[in-house]
C-alpha positions in Angstrom: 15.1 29.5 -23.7 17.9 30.1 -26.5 19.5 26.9 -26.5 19.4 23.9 -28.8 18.9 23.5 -32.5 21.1 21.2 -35.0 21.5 21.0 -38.6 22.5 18.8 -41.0 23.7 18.2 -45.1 23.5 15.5 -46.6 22.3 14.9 -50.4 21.7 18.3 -51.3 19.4 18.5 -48.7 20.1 21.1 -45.5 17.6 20.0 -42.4 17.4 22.4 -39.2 15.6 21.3 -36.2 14.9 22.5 -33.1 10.9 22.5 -32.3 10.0 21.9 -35.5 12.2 19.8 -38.5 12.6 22.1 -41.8 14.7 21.5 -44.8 16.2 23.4 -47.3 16.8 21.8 -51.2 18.3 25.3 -52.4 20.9 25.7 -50.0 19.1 27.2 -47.8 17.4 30.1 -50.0 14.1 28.9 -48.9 12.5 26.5 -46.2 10.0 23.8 -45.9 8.4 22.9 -42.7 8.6 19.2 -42.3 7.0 18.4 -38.6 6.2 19.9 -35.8 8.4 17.6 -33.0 6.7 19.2 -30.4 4.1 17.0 -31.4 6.0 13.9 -31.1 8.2 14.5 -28.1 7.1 17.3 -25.4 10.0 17.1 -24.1 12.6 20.0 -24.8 14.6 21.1 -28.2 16.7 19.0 -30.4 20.0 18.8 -29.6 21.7 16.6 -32.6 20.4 15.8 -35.9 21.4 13.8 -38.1 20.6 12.6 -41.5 22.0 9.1 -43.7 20.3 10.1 -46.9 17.1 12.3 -47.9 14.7 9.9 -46.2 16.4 8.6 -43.2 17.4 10.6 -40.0 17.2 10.8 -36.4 16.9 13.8 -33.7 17.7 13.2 -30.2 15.9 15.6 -27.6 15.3 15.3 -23.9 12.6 13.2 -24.5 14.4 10.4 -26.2 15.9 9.4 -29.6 13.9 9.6 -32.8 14.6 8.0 -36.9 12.6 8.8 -39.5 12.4 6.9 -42.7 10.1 9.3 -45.0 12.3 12.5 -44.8 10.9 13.6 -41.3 7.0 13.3 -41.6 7.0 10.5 -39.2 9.1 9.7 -36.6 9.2 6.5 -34.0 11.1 6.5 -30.7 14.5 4.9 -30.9 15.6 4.5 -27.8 16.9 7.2 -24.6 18.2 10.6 -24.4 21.9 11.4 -25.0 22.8 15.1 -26.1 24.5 13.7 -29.3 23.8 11.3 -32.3 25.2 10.1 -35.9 24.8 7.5 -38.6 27.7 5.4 -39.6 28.2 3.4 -42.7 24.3 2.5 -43.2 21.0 3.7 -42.2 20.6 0.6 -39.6 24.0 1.5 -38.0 23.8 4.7 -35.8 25.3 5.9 -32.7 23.3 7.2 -29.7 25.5 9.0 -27.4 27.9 6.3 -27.0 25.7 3.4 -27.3 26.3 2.0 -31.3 23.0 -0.2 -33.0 24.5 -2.0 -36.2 20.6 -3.7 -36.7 18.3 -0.3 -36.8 18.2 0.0 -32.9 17.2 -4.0 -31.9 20.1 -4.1 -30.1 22.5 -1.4 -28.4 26.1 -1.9 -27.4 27.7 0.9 -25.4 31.0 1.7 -24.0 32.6 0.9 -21.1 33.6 4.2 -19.8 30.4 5.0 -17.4 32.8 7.5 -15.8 32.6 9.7 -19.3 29.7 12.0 -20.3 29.1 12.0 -23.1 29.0 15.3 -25.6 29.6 14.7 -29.1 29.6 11.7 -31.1 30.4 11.9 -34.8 31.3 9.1 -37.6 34.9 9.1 -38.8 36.0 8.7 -42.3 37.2 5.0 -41.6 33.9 3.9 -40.6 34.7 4.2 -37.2 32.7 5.8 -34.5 33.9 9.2 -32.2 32.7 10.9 -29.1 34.1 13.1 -26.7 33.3 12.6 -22.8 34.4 14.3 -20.2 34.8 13.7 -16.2 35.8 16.3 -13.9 38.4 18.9 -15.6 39.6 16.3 -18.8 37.5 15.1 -21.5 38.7 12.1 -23.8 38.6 10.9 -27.0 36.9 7.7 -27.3 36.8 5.5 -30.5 35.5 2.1 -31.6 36.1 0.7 -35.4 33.6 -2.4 -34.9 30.3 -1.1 -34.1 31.2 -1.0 -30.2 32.2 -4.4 -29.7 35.7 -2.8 -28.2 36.3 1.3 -27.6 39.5 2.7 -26.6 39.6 5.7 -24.8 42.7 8.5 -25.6 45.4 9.3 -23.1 45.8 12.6 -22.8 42.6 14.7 -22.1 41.1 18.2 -23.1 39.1 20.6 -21.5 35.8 18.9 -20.3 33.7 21.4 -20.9 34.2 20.9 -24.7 30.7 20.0 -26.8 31.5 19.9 -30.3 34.6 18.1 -32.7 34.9 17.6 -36.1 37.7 16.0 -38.2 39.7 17.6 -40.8 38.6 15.8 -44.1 42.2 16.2 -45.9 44.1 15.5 -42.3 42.7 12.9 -40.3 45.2 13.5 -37.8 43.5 17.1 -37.1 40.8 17.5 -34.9 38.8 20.7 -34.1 37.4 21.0 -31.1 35.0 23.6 -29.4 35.3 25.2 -26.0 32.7 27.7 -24.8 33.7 30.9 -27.0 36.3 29.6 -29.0 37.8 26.4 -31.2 41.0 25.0 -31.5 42.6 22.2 -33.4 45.3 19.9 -32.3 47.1 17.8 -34.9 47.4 14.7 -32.3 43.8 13.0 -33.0 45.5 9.8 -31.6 46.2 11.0 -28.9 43.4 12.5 -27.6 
């Protein structure tokens, strides 16, 4: 099976994962095996990582969602599976899909639009929270700036089948967006 895998940066620190969690403090010259997550989940690859700082991150997988607080020697099950996952403004405030936890996972507020699956969710340089859903042939832009108390949902919709975004950090109004072989941008982020 080829798929999966994620990586992420944060502090100087590169982290790969897809069986197994390695990181890189050398830009990726050479790697360190961290865990074996086979052992913790037996349940397929990773499919997001994510990191806040050097010691605390989270993997979600088939099997579930996973945070680490010890730079990924031990890891304790968050809550479900969702193909996507992020940190926002602190390492007690992550996203799950698009379910948000503001108090380390206690509690779990998610969105409203059941109709939406969800693909990608990514932190926004307001402290707001992204994903990108899709239902039939349209996938949408969904937001919330108050840890999912209230989301709104864009009005004009992209391809569906679209799993990855990311937001230009010099034009927040440009959004990337992935589609099968290729990546566009669109410079209409409110809109979407």
């Amino acid at each position: 099976n080829g798929w999966g895998g994620a990586m992420s940066f944060r502090n100087g620190i590169l982290w790969l994962a897809r069986e197994d969690l390695y990181r890189s403090t050398d830009s990726g010259l050479t790697w360190s095996k961290r865990a074996d997550l086979r052992k913790i989940t037996a349940a397929g690859v990773v499919t997001d990582l994510d990191f806040f700082d050097r010691d605390t991150g989270l993997f979600v997988c088939p099997g579930g969602a996973y945070r680490t607080t010890n730079g990924g020697l031990s890891w304790s099950r968050i809550g479900n599976f969702a193909p996507t996952a992020c940190f926002r403004r602190s390492a007690r405030t992550m996203a799950i899909g698009a379910s948000v936890t503001s108090d380390g996972g206690v509690t779990w507020l998610s969105a409203p639009f059941n109709n939406l699956s969800v693909f990608c969710v990514r932190p926004l340089q307001d402290g707001s929270i992204a994903y990108f859903g899709g239902s039939g042939p349209y996938g949408y832009l969904c937001q919330t700036n108050n840890g999912g108390k209230n989301w709104t949902q864009g009005t004009s919709g992209a391809d569906e089948d679209s799993y990855s975004f990311a937001v230009d950090s010099c034009d927040v109004d440009r959004l990337y967006l992935s589609h099968e072989d290729y990546a566009f941008h669109t410079d209409q982020f409110s809109k979407l």
